[in-house]
Backbone atoms as SQL, in Angstrom:
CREATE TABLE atoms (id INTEGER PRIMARY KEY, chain TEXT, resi INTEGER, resn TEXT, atom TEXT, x REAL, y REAL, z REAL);
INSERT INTO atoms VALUES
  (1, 'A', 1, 'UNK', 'N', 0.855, -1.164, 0.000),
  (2, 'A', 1, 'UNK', 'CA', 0.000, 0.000, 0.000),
  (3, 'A', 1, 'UNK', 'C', 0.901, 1.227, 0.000),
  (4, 'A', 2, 'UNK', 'N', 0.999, 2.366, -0.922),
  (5, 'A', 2, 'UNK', 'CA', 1.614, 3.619, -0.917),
  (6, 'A', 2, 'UNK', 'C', 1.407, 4.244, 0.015),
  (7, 'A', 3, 'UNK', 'N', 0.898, 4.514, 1.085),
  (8, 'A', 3, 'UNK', 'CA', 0.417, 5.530, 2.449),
  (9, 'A', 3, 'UNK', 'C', 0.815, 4.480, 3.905),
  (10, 'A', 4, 'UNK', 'N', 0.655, 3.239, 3.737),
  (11, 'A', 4, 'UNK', 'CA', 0.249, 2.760, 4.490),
  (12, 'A', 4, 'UNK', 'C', 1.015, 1.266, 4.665),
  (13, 'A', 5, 'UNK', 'N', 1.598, 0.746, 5.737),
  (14, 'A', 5, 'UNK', 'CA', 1.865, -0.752, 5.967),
  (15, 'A', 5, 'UNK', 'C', 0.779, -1.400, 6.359),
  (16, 'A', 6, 'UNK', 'N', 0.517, -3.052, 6.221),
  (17, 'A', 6, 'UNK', 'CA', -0.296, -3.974, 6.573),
  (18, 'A', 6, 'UNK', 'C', -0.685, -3.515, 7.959),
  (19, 'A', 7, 'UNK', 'N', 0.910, -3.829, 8.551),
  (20, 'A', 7, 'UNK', 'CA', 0.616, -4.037, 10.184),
  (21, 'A', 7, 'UNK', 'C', -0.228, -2.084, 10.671),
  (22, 'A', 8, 'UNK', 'N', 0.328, -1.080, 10.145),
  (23, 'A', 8, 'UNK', 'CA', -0.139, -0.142, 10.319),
  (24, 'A', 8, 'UNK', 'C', -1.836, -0.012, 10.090),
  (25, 'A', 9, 'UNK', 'N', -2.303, -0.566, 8.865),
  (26, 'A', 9, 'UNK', 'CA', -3.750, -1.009, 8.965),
  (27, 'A', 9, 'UNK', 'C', -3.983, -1.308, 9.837),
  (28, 'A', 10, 'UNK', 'N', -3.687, -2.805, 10.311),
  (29, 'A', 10, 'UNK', 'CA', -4.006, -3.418, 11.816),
  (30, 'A', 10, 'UNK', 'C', -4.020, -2.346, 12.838),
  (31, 'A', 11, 'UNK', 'N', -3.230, -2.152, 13.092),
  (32, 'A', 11, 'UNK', 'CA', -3.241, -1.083, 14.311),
  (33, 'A', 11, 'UNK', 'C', -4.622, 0.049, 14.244),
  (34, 'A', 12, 'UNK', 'N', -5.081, 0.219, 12.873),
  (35, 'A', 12, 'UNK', 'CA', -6.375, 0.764, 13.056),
  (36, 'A', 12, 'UNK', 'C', -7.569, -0.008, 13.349),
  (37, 'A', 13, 'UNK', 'N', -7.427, -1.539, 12.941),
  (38, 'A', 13, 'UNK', 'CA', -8.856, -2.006, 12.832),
  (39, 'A', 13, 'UNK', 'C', -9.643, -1.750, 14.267),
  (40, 'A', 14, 'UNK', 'N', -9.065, -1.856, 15.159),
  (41, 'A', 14, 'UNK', 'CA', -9.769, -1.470, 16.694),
  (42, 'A', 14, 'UNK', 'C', -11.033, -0.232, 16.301),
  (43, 'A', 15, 'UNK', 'N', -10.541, 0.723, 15.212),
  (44, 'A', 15, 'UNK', 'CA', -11.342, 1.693, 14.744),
  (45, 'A', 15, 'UNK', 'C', -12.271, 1.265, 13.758),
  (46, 'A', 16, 'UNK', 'N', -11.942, 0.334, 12.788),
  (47, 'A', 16, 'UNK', 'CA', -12.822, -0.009, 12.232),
  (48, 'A', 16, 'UNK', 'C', -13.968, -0.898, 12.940),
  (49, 'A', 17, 'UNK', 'N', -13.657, -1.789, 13.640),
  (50, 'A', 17, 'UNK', 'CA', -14.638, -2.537, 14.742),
  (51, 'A', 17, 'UNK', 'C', -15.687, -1.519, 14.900),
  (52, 'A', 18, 'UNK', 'N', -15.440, -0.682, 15.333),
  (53, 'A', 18, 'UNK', 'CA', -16.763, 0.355, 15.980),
  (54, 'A', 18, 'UNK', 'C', -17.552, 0.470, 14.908),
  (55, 'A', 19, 'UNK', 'N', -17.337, 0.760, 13.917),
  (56, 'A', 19, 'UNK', 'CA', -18.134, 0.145, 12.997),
  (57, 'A', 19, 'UNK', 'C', -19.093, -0.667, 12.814),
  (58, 'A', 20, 'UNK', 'N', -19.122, -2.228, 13.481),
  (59, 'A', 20, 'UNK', 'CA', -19.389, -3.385, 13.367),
  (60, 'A', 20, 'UNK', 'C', -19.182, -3.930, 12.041),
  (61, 'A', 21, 'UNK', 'N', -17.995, -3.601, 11.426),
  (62, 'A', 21, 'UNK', 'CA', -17.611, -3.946, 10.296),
  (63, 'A', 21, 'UNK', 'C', -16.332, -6.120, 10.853),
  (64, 'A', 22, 'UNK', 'N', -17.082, -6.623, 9.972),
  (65, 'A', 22, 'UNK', 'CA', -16.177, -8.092, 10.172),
  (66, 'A', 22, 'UNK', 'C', -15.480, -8.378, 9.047),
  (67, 'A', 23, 'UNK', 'N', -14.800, -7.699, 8.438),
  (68, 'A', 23, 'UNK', 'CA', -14.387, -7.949, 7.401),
  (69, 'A', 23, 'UNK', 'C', -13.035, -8.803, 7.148),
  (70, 'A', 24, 'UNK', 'N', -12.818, -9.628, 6.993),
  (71, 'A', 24, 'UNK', 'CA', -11.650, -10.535, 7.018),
  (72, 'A', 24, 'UNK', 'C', -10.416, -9.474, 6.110),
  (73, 'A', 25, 'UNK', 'N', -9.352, -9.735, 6.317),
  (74, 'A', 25, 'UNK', 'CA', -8.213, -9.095, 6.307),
  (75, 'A', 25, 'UNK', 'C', -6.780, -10.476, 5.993),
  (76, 'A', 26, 'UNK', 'N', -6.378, -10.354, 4.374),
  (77, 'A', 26, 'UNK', 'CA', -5.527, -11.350, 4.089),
  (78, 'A', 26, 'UNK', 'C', -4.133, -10.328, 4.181),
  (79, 'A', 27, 'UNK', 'N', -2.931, -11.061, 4.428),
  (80, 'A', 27, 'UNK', 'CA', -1.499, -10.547, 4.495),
  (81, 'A', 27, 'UNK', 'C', -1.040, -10.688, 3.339),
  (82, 'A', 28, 'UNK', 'N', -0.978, -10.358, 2.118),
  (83, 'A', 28, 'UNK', 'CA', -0.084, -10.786, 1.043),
  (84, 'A', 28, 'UNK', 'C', 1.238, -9.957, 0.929),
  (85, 'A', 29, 'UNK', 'N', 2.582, -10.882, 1.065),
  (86, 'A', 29, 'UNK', 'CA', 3.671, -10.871, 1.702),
  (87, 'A', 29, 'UNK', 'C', 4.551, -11.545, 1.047),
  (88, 'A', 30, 'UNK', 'N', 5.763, -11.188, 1.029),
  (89, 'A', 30, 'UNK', 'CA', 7.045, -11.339, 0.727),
  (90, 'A', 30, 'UNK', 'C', 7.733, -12.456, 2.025),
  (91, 'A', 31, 'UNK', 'N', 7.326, -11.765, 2.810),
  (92, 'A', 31, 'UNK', 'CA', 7.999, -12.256, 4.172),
  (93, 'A', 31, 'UNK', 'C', 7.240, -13.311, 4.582),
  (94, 'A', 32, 'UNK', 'N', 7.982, -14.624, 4.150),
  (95, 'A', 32, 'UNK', 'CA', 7.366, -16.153, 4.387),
  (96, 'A', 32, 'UNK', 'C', 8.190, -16.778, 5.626),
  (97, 'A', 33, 'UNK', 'N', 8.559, -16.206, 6.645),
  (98, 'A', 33, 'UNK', 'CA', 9.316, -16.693, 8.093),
  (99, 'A', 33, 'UNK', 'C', 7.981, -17.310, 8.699),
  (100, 'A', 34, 'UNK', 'N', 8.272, -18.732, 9.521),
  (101, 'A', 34, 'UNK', 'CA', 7.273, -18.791, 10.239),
  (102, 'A', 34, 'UNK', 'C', 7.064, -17.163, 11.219),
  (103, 'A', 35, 'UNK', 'N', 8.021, -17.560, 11.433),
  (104, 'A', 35, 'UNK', 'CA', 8.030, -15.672, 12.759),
  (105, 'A', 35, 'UNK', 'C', 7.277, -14.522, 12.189),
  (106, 'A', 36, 'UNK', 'N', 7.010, -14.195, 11.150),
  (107, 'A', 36, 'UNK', 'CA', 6.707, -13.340, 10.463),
  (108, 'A', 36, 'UNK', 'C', 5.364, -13.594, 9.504),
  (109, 'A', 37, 'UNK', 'N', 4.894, -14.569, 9.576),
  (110, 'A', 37, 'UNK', 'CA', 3.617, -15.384, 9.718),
  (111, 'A', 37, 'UNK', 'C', 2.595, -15.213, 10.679),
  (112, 'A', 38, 'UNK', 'N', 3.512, -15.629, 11.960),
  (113, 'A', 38, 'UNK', 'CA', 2.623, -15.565, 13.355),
  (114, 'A', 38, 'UNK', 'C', 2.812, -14.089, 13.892),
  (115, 'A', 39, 'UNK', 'N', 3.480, -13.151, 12.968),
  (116, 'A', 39, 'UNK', 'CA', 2.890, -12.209, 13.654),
  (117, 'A', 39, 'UNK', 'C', 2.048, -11.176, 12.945),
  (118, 'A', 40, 'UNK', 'N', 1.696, -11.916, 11.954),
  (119, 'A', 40, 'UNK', 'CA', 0.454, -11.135, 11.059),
  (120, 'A', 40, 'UNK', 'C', -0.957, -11.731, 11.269),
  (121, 'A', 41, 'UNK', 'N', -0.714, -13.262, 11.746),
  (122, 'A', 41, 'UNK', 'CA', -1.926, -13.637, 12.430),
  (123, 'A', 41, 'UNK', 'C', -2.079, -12.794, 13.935),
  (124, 'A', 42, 'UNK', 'N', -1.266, -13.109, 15.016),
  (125, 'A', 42, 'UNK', 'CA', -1.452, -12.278, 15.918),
  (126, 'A', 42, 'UNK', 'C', -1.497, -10.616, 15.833),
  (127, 'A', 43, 'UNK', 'N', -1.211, -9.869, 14.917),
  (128, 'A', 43, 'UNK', 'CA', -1.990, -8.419, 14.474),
  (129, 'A', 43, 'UNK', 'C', -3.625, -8.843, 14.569),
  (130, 'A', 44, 'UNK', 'N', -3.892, -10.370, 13.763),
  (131, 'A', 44, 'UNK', 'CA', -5.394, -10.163, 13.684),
  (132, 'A', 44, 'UNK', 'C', -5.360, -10.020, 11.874),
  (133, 'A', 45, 'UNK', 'N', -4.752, -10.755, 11.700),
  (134, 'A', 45, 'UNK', 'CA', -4.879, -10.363, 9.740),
  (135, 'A', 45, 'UNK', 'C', -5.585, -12.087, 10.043),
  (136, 'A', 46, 'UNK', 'N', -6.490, -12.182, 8.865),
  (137, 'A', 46, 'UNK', 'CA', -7.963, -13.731, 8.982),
  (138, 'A', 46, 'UNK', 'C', -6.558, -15.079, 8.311),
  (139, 'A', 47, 'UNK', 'N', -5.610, -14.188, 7.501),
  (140, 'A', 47, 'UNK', 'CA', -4.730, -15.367, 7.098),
  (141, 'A', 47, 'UNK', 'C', -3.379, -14.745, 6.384),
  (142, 'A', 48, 'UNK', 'N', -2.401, -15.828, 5.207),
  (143, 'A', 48, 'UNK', 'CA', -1.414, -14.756, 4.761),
  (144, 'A', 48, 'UNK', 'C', -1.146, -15.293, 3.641),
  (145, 'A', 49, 'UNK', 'N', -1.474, -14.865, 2.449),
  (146, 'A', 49, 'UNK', 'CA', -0.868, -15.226, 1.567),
  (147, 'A', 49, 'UNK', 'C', 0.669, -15.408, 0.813),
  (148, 'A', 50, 'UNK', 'N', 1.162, -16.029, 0.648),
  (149, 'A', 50, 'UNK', 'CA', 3.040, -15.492, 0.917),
  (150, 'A', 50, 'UNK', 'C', 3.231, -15.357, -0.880),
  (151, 'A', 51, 'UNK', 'N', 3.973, -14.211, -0.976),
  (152, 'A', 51, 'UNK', 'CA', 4.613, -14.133, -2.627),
  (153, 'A', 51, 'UNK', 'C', 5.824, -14.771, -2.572),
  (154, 'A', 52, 'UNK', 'N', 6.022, -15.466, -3.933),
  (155, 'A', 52, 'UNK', 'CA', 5.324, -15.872, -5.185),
  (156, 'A', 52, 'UNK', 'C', 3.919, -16.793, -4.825),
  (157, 'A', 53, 'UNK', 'N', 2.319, -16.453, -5.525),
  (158, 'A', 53, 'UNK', 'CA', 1.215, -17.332, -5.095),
  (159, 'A', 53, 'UNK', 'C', 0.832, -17.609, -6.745),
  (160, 'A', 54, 'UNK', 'N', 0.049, -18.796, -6.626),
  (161, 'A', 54, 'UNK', 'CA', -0.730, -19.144, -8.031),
  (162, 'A', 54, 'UNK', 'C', -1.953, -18.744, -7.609),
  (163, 'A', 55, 'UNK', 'N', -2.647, -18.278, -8.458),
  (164, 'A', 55, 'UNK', 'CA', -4.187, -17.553, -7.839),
  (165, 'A', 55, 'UNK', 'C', -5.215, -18.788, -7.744),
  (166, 'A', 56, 'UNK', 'N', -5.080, -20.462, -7.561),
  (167, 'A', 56, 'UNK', 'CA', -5.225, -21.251, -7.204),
  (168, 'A', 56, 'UNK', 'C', -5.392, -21.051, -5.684),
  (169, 'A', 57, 'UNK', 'N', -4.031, -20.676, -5.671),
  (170, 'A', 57, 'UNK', 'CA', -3.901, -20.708, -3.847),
  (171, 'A', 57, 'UNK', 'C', -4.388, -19.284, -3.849),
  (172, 'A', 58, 'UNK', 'N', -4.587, -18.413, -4.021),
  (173, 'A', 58, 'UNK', 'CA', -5.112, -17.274, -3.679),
  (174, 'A', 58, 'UNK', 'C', -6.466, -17.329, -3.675),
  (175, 'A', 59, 'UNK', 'N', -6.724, -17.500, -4.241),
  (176, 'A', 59, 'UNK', 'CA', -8.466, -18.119, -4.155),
  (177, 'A', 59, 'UNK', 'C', -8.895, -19.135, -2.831),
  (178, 'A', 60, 'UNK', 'N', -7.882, -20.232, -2.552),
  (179, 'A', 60, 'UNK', 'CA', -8.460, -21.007, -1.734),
  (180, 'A', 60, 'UNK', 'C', -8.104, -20.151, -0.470),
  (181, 'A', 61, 'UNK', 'N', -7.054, -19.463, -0.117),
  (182, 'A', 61, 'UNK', 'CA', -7.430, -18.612, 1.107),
  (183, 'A', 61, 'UNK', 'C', -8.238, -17.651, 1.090),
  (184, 'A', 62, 'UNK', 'N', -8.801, -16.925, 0.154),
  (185, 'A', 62, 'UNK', 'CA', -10.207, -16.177, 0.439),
  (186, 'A', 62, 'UNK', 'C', -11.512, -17.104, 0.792),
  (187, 'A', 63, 'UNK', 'N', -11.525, -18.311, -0.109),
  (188, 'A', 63, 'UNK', 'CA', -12.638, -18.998, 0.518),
  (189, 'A', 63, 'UNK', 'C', -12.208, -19.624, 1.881),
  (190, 'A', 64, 'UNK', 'N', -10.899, -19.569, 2.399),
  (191, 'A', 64, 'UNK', 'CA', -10.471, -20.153, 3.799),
  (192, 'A', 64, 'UNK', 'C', -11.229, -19.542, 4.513),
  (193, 'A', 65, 'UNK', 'N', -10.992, -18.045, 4.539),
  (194, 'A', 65, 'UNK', 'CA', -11.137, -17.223, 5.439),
  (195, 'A', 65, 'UNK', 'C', -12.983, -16.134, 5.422),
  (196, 'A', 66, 'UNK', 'N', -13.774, -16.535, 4.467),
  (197, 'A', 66, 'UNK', 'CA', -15.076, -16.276, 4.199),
  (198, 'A', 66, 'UNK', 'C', -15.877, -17.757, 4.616),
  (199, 'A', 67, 'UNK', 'N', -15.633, -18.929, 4.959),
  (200, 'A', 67, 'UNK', 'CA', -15.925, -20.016, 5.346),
  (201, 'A', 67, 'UNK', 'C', -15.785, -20.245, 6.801);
């Protein structure tokens, strides 16, 4: 994102909540470390897609995470 990091999103969703917005939130990422995995789940991102993806697998984690 040009303005903005993932994790910096995160740090807003607390704001979006008030909302009552549930909107699932994927990581698509460079950074394939387990360490760096678990800490985009623990931000609260629904899953992570890691680059390079086939939109095979990109697809099956949107239906992961809408299921």
């Amino acid at each position: 994102m040009p303005n903005m990091t993932g994790e910096e999103l995160m740090n807003q969703k607390d704001a979006i909540a008030k909302h009552n917005v549930n909107t699932p939130i994927l990581a698509l990422t460079a950074n394939t470390s387990t360490e760096d995995i678990d800490r985009y789940l623990k931000l609260g991102f629904s899953g992570v897609v890691s680059k390079p993806f086939t939109i095979a697998n990109f697809v099956q984690k949107i239906k992961n995470v809408l299921s």
